[in-house]
C-alpha positions in Angstrom: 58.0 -241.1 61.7 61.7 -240.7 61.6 63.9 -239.4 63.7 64.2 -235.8 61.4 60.4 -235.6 62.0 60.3 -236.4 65.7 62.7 -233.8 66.2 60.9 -231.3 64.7 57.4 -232.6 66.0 59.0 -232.0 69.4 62.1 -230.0 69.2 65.7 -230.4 69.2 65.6 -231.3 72.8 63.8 -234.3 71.7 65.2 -237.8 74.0 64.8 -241.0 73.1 64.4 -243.7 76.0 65.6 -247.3 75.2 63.4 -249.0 77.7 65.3 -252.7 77.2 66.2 -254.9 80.2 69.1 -256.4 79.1 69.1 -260.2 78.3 70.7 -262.7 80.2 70.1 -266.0 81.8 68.8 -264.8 84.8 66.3 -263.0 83.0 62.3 -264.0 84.4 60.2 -266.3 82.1 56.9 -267.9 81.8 56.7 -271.3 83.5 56.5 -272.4 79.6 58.7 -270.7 78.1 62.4 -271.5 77.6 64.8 -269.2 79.3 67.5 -267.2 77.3 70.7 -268.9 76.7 73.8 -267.5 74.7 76.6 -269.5 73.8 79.7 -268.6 72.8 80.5 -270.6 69.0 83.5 -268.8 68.0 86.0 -266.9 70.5 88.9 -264.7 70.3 89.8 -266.0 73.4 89.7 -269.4 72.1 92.3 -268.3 69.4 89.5 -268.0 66.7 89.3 -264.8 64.1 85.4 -264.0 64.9 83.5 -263.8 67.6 79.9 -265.4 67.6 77.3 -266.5 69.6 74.3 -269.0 69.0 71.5 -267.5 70.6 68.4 -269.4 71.8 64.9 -267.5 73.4 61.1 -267.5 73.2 60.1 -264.5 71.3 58.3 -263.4 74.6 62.0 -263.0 76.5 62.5 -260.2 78.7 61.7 -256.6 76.9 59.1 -257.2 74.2 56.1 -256.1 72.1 53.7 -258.1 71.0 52.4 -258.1 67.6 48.3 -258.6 66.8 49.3 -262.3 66.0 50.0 -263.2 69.5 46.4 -263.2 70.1 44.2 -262.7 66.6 44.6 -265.3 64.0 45.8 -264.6 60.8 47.0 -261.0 62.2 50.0 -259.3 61.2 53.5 -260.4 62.9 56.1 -257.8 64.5 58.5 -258.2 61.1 55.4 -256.6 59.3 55.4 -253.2 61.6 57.1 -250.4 60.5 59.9 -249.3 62.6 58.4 -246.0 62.6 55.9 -247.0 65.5 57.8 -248.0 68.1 58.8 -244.3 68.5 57.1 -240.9 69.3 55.6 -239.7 72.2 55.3 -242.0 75.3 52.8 -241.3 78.3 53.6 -242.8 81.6 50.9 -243.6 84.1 52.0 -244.1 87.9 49.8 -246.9 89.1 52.4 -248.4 91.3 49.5 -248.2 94.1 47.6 -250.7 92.7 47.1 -253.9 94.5 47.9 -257.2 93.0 45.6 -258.3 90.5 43.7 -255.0 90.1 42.3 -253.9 87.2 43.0 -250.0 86.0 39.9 -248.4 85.9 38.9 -245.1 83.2 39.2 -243.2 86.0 43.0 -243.7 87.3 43.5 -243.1 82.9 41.4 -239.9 83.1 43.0 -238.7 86.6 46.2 -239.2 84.7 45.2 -237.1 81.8 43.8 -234.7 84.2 46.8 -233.3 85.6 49.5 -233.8 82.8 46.7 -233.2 79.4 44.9 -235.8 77.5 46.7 -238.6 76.0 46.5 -238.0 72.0 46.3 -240.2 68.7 49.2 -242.0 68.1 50.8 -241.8 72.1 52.1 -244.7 73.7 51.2 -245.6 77.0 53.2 -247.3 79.5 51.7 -248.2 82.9 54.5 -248.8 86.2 52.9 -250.9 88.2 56.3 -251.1 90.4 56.9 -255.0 89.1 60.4 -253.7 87.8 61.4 -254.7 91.4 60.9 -258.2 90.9 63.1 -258.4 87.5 67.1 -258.6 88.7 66.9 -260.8 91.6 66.2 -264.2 90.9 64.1 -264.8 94.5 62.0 -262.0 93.3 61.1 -263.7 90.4 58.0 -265.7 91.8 56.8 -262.6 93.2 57.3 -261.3 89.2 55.7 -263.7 88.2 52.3 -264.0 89.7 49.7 -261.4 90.7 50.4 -258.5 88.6 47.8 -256.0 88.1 46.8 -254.8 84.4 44.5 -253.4 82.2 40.5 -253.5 82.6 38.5 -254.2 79.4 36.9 -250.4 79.8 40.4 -249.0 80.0 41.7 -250.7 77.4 38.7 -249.7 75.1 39.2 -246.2 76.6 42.7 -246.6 75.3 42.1 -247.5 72.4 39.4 -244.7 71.4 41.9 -242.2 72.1 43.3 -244.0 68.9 47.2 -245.2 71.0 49.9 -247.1 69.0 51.4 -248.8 72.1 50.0 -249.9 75.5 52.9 -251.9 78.0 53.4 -252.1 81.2 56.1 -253.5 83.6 54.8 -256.8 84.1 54.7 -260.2 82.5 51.2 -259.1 80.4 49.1 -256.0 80.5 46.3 -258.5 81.3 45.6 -259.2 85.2 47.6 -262.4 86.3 44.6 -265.2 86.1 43.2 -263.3 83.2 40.8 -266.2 81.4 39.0 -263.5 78.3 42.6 -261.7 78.3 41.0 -258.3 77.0 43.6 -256.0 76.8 45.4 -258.3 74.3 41.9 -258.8 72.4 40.8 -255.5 72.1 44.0 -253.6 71.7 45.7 -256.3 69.8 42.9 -256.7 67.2 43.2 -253.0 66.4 46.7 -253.3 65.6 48.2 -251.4 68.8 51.2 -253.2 70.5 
């Protein structure tokens, strides 16, 4: 879908939200993962005619999707997605009451669709958990990095039988932290929705 058709799927007062931390060194990463570096290669300040920077980054760093390859053999990767799913119409679930670790039930999904209509074919669906408050501060990032609830294997089938495009959330993984049979990655990636 392009923009032309977004707008007139949804009108001229149509507004597109760039949900993208932006990257820097400070930004939170997995124990194994290396953490974003820029460095400067060419400078005008350094008298040269360019500017450019060497960038370095696990494709996992900061604001991400992750394509049915992170977790399905032979799967598609994210070059093979067509730029027209990452926009269209975006439902966001408050489930910042959730405790650490807790899985979202059908019920806080249906409770959701209850008071703001169901969730259609082709939405995305972004849970807030509230974990955005452990992203700028570096102290907060141990606390970003452990205990974050997610996505229960019935909600994300529910998800995915009301036939989604996107599922995310504002945590390190839409799995609970200690997931071991990660299924909101298995079920939803293995369909194709990011």
């Amino acid at each position: 879908m392009d923009i032309a058709a977004l707008t007139k799927a949804f009108g001229s007062d149509l507004l597109l939200v760039d949900l993208t931390h932006p990257l820097t060194s400070q930004v939170p990463v997995w124990p194994t993962h290396p953490f974003f570096c820029q460095e400067v290669i060419e400078s005008y300040n350094r008298g040269d005619l360019a500017c450019n920077h060497a960038l370095g980054m696990s494709e996992h760093t900061g604001t991400h999707f992750d394509a049915p390859l992170h977790f399905i053999k032979g799967a598609v990767g994210i070059d093979a997605i067509g730029l027209q799913t990452f926009f269209g119409r975006m439902a966001k679930i408050d489930a910042r009451d959730c405790a650490p670790r807790e899985a979202v039930s059908i019920e806080r999904i249906q409770a959701f669709e209850a008071m703001h209509g169901e969730i259609a074919t082709g939405d995305a669906v972004f849970f807030h958990f509230g974990w955005d408050r452990f992203w700028h501060n570096t102290s907060d990032h141990p606390q970003f990095l452990s205990d974050w609830p997610g996505l229960s294997r019935e909600a994300s089938e529910y998800l995915l039988d009301r036939g989604i495009r996107i599922a995310g959330s504002d945590c390190l993984s839409l799995d609970c932290f200690g997931s071991t049979d990660f299924p909101a990655h298995n079920i939803l990636l293995r369909a194709g929705v990011l």
